[in-house]
C-alpha positions as CSV (number, residue, x, y, z in Angstrom):
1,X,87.0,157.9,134.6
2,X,84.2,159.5,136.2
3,X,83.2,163.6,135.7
4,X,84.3,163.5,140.0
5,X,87.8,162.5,139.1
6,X,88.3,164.8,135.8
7,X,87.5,167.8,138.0
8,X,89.8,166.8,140.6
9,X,92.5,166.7,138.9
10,X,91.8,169.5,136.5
11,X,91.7,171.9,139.8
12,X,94.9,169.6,141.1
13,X,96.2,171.3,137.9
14,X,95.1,174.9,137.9
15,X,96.3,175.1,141.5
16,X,99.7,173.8,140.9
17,X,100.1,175.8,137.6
18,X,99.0,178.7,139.4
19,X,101.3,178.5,142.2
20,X,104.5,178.0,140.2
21,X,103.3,180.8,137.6
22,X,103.1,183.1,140.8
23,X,105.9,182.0,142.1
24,X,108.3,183.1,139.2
25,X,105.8,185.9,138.9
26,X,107.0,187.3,142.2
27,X,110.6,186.1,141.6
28,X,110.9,187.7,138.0
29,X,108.7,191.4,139.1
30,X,109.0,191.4,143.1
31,X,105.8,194.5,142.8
32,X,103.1,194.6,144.9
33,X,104.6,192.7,147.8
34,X,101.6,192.4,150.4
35,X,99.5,191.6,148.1
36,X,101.5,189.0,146.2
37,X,102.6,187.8,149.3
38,X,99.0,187.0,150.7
39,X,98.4,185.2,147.4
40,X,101.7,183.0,147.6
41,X,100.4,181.9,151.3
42,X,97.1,180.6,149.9
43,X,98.8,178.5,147.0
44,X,101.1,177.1,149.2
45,X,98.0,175.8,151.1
46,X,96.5,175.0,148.5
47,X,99.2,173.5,147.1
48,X,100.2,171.5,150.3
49,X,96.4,169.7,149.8
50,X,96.8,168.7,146.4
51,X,100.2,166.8,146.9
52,X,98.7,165.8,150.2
53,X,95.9,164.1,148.7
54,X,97.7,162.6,145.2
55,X,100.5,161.0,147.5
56,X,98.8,161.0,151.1
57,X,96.9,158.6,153.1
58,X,93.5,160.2,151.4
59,X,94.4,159.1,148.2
60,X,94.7,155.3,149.8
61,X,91.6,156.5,151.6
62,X,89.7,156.9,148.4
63,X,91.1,153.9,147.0
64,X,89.9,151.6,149.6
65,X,86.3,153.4,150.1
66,X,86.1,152.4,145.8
67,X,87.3,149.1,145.9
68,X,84.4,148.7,149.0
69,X,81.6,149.9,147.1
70,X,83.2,148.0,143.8
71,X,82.7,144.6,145.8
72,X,78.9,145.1,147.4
């Protein structure tokens, strides 16, 4: 496994940790709404790109683009 991939889904991880830790944060404490708010809308972003990638068409993107430069 290359250093690329660790990192990728190390950060895959963090992001989807963090959302659902903020996510029951908010649930459980409800403080700070704007603020926690605004945070909840860039993990659900962020969160819509990881899945998007792990199960998208990138992933079979990335695939394809390795096998390629596996057979030159």
């Amino acid at each position: 496994m290359k250093i690329k991939d660790i990192f990728q889904y190390a950060l895959g991880t963090v992001i989807v940790i963090g959302f659902f830790g903020v996510l029951i944060a908010f649930i459980i404490k409800g403080g700070y709404p704007g603020m926690v708010e605004l945070i909840i809308g860039a993990l659900i972003a962020a969160f819509g790109t990881v899945v998007g990638y792990f199960y998208g068409s990138s992933k079979g993107s990335a695939e394809k683009n390795d096998l390629i430069n596996k057979s030159t």
